[in-house]
C-alpha positions as YAML, in Angstrom:
chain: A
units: angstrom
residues:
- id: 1
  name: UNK
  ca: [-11.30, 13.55, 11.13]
- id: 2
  name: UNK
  ca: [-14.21, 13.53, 8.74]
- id: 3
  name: UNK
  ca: [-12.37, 10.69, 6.35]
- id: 4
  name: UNK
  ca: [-9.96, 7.86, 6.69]
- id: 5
  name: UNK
  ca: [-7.96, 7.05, 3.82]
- id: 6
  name: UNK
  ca: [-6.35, 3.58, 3.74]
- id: 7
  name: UNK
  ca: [-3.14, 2.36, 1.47]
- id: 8
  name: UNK
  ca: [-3.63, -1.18, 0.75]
- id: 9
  name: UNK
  ca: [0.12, -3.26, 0.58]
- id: 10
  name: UNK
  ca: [1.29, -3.26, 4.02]
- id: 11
  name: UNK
  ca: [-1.32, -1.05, 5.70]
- id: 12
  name: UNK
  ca: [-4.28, -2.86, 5.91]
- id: 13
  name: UNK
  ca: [-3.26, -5.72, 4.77]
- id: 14
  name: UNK
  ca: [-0.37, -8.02, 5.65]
- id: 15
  name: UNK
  ca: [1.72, -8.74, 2.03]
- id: 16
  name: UNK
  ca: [5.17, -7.40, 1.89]
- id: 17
  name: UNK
  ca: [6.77, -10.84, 2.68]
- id: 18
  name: UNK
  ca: [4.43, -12.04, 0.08]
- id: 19
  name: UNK
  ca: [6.57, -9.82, -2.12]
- id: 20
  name: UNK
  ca: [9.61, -10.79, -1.25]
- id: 21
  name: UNK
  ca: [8.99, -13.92, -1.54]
- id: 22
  name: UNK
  ca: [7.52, -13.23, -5.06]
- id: 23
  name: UNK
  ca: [10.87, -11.13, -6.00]
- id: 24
  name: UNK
  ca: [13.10, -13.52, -4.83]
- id: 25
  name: UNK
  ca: [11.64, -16.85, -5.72]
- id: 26
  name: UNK
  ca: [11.75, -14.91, -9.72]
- id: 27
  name: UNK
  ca: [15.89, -13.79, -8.80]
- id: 28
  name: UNK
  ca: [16.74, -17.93, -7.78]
- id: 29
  name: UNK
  ca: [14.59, -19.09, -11.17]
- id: 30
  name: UNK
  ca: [17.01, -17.08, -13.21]
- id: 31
  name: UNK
  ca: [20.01, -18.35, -11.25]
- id: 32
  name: UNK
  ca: [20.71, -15.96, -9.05]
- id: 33
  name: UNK
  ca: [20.42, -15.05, -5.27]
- id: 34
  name: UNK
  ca: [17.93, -14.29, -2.91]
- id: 35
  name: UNK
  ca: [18.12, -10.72, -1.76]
- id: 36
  name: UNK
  ca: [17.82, -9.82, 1.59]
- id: 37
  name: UNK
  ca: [16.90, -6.22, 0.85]
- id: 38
  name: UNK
  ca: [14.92, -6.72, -2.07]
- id: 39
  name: UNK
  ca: [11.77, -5.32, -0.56]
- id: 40
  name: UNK
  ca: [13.51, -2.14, 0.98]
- id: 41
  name: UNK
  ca: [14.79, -1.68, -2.67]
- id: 42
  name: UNK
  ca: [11.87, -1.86, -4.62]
- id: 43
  name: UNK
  ca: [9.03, -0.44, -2.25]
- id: 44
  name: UNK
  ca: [10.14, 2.92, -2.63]
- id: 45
  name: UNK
  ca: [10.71, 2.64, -6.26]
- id: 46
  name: UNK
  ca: [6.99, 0.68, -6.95]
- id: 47
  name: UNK
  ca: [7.18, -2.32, -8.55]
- id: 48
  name: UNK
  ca: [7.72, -1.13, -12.51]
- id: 49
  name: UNK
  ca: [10.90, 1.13, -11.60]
- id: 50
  name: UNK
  ca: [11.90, -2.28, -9.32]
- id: 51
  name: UNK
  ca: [11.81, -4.73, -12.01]
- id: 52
  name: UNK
  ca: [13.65, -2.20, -14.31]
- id: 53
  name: UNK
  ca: [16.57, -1.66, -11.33]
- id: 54
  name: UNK
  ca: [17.16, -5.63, -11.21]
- id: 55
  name: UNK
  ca: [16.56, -6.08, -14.93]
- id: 56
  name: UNK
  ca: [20.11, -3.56, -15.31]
- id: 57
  name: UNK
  ca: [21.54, -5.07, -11.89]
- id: 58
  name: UNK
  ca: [21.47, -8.26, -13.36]
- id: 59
  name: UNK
  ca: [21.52, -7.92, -17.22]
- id: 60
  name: UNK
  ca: [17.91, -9.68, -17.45]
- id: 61
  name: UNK
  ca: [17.00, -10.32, -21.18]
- id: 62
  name: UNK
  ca: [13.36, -10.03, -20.34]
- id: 63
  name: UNK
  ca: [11.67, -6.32, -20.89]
- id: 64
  name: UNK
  ca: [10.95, -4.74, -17.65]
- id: 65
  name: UNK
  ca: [6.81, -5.36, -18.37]
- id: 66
  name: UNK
  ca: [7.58, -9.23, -18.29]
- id: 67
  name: UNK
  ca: [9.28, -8.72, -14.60]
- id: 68
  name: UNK
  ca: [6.09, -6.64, -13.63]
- id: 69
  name: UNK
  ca: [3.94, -9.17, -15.55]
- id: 70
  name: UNK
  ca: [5.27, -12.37, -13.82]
- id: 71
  name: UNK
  ca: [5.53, -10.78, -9.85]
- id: 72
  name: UNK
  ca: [1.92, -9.20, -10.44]
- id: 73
  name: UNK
  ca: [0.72, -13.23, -11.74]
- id: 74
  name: UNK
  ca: [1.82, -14.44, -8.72]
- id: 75
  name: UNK
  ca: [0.85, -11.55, -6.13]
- id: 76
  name: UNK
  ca: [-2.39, -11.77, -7.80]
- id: 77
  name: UNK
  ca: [-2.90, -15.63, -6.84]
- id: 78
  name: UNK
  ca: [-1.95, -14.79, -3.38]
- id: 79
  name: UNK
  ca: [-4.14, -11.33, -3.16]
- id: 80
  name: UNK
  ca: [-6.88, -14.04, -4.47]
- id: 81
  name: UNK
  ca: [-6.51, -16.84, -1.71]
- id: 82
  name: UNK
  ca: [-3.58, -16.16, 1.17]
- id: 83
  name: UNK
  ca: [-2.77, -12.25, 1.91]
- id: 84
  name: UNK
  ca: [-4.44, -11.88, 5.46]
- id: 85
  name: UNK
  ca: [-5.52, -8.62, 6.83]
- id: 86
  name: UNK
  ca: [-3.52, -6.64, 9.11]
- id: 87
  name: UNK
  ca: [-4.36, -7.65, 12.98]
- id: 88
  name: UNK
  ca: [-7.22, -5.36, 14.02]
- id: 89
  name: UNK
  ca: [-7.72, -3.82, 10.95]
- id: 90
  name: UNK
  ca: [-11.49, -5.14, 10.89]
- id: 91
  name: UNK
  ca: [-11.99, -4.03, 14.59]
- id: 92
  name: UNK
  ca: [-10.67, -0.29, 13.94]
- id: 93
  name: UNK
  ca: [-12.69, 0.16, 10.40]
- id: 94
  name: UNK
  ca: [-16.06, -0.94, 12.62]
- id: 95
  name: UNK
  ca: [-15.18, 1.44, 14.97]
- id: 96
  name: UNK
  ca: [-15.09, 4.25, 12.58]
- id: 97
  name: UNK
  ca: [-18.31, 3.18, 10.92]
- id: 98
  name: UNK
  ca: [-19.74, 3.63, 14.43]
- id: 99
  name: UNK
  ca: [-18.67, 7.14, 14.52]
- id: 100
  name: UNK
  ca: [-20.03, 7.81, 11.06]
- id: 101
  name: UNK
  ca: [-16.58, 8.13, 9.28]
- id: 102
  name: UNK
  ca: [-16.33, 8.10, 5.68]
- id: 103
  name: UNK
  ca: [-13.78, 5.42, 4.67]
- id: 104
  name: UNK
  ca: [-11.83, 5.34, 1.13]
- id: 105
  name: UNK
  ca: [-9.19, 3.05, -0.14]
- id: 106
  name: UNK
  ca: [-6.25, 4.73, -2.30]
- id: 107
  name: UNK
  ca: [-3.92, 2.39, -3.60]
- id: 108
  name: UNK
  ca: [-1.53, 1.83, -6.49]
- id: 109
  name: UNK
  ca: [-2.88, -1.52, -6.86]
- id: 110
  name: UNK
  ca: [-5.06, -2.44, -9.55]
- id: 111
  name: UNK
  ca: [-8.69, -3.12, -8.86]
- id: 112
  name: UNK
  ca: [-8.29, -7.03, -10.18]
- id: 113
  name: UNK
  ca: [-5.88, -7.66, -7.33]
- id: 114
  name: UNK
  ca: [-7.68, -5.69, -4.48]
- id: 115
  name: UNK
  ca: [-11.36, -6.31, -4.88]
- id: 116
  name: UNK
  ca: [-10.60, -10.19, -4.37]
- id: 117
  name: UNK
  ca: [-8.65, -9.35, -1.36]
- id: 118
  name: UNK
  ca: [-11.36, -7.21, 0.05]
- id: 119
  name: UNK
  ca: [-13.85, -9.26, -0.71]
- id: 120
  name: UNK
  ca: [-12.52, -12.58, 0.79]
- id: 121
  name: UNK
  ca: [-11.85, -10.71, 3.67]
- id: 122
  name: UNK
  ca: [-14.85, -9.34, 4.58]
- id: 123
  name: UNK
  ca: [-13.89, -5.99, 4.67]
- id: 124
  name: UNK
  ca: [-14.96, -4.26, 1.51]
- id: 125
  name: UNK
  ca: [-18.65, -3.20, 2.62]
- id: 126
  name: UNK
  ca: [-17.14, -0.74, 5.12]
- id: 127
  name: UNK
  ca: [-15.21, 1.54, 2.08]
- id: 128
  name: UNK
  ca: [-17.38, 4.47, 0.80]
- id: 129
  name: UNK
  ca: [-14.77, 4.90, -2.04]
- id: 130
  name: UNK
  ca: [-12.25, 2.52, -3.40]
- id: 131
  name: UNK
  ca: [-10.14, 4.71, -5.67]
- id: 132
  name: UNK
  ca: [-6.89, 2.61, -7.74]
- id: 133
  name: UNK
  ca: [-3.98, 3.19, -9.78]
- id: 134
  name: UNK
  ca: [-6.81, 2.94, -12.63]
- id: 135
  name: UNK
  ca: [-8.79, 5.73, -11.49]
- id: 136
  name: UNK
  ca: [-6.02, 8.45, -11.34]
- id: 137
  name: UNK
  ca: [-3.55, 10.02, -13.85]
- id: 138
  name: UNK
  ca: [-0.39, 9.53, -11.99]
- id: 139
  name: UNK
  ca: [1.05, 7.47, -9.45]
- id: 140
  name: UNK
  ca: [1.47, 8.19, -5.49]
- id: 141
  name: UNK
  ca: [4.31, 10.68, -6.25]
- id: 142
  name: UNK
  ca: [1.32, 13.19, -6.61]
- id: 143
  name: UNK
  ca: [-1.20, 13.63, -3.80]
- id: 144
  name: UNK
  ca: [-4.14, 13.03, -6.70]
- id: 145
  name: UNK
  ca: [-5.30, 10.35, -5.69]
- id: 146
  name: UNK
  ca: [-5.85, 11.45, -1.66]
- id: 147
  name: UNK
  ca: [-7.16, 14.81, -3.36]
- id: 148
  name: UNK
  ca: [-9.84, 12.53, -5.12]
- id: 149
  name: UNK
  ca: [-10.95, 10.76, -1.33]
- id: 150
  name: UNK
  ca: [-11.66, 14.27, 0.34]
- id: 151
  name: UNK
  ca: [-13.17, 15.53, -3.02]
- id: 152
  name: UNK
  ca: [-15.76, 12.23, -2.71]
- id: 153
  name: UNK
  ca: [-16.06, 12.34, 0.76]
- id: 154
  name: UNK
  ca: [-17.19, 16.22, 0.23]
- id: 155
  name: UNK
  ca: [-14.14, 17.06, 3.18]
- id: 156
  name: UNK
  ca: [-11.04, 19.16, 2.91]
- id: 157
  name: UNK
  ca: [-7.93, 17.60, 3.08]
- id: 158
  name: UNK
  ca: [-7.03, 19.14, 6.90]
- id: 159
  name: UNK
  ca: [-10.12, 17.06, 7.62]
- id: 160
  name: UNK
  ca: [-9.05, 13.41, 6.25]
- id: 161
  name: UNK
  ca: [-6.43, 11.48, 7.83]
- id: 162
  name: UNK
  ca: [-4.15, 9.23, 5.53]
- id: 163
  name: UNK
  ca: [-2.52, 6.00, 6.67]
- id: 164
  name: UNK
  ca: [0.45, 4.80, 5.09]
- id: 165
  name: UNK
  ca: [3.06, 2.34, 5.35]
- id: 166
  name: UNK
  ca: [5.18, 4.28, 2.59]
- id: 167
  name: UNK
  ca: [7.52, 7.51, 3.99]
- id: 168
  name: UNK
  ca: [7.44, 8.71, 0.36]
- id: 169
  name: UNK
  ca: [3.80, 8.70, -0.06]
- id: 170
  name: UNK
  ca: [3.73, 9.92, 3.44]
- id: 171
  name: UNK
  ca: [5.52, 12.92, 2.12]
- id: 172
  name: UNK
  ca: [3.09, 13.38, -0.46]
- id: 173
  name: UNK
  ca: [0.26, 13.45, 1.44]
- id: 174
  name: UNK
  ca: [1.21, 15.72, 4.05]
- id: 175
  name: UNK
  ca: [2.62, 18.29, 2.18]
- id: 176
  name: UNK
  ca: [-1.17, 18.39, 0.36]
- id: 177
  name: UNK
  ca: [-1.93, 19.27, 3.72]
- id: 178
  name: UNK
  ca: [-3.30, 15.69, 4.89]
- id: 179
  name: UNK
  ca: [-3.01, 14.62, 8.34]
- id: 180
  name: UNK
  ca: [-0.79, 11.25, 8.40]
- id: 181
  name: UNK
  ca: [-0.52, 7.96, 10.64]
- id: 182
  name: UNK
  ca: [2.35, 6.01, 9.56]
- id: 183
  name: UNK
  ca: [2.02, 2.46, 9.67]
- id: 184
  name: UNK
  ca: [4.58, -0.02, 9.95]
- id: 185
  name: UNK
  ca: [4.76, -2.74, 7.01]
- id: 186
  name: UNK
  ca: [6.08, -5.75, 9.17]
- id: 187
  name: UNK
  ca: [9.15, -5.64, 7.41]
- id: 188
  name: UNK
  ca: [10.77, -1.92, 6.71]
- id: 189
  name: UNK
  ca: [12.97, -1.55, 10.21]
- id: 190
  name: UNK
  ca: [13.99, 1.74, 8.72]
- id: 191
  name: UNK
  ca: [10.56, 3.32, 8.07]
- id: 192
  name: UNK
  ca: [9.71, 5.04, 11.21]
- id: 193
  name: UNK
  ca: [12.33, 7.41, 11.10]
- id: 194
  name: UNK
  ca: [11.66, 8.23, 7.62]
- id: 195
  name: UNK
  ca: [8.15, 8.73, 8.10]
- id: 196
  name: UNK
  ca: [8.15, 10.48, 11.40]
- id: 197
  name: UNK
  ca: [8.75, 14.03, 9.55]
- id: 198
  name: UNK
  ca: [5.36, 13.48, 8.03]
- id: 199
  name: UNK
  ca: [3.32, 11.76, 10.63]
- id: 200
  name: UNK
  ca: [1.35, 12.62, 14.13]
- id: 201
  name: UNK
  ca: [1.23, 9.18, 14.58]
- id: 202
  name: UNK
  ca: [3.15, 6.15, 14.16]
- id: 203
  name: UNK
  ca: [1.68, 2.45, 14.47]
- id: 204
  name: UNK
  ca: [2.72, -0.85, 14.50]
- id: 205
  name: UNK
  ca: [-0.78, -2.27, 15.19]
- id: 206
  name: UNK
  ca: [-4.10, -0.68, 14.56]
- id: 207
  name: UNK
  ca: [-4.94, -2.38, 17.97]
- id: 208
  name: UNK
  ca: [-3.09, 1.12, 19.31]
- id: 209
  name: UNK
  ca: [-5.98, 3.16, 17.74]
- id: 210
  name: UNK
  ca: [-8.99, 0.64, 19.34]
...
């Protein structure tokens, strides 16, 4: 591995019940109930396809950008102050510093929720490359934006390892020839058989990789 390249929601850091919380909290304002698979729902979808699926589920007046635009105002307070980092993530990004890894961030996120996040952890001197949502044409559907961290890093894509709490953008990335180490969210039960077809690894801590 010449390059490790890090999702953000779920991989390195610990917010999917920060979602749901976020997605349900929104469902009870509008008078109706919490979900219990609201994540499972909407994390393969990403977030604008989400709100649209419970804007027709439950004939919500608002357009599907307000949804987005009210979950993202409240993520974005908790990317700002709460969302913690993954255990060990900070331990296993010093050790590949110390073997003169290049390290990129890919992530759908946009920058104004991430850079915060990074920042108030500690954790964003040790990323060569922070590439978002912003910085790409498409979405995670396409391997573009993995494609743009071995392009950077000056390494083909054989040579960069991905890691990725998502079995779709698992998917993506292997079949653009990326090595994969699936990382469990803390939430998704189901994910490790879905991403086992694209993975050589599977985690549930980055302590496992110390």
């Amino acid at each position: 591995m010449k390059t490790a390249i890090f999702d953000f929601d779920g991989t390195i850091f610990d917010s999917p019940k920060y979602w749901i919380e976020t997605m349900n909290n929104d469902l009870i304002k509008r008078g109706f109930p919490a979900q219990d698979d609201i994540f499972d729902i909407v994390k393969p979808m990403g977030v604008k396809n989400g709100a649209a699926f419970f804007k027709e589920k439950f004939s919500l007046e608002d357009d599907v950008m307000d949804i987005v635009k009210a979950w993202r105002s409240r993520m974005g307070v908790n990317y700002h102050k709460v969302i913690p980092l993954r255990e060990y993530v900070t331990e296993y990004l010093e050790k590949l510093k110390t073997e003169g890894k290049h390290i990129c961030l890919a992530t759908a996120m946009e920058r104004d929720f991430i850079m915060p996040a990074l920042e108030r952890t500690g954790i964003i001197g040790y990323f060569d490359h922070i590439i978002s949502i912003e910085d790409i044409t498409t979405d995670k559907s396409s391997p573009e934006i993995y494609l743009i961290c071995a392009e950077r890093t000056g390494a083909q894509p054989s040579e960069c390892t991905v890691f990725e709490d998502s079995p779709d953008a698992a998917r993506v990335a292997s079949s653009a020839g990326f090595d994969v180490v699936g990382v469990y969210d803390g939430v998704s039960q189901g994910d490790y058989e879905k991403i086992k077809p694209y993975s050589s690894r599977f985690i549930t801590s980055f302590k496992e990789l110390l």
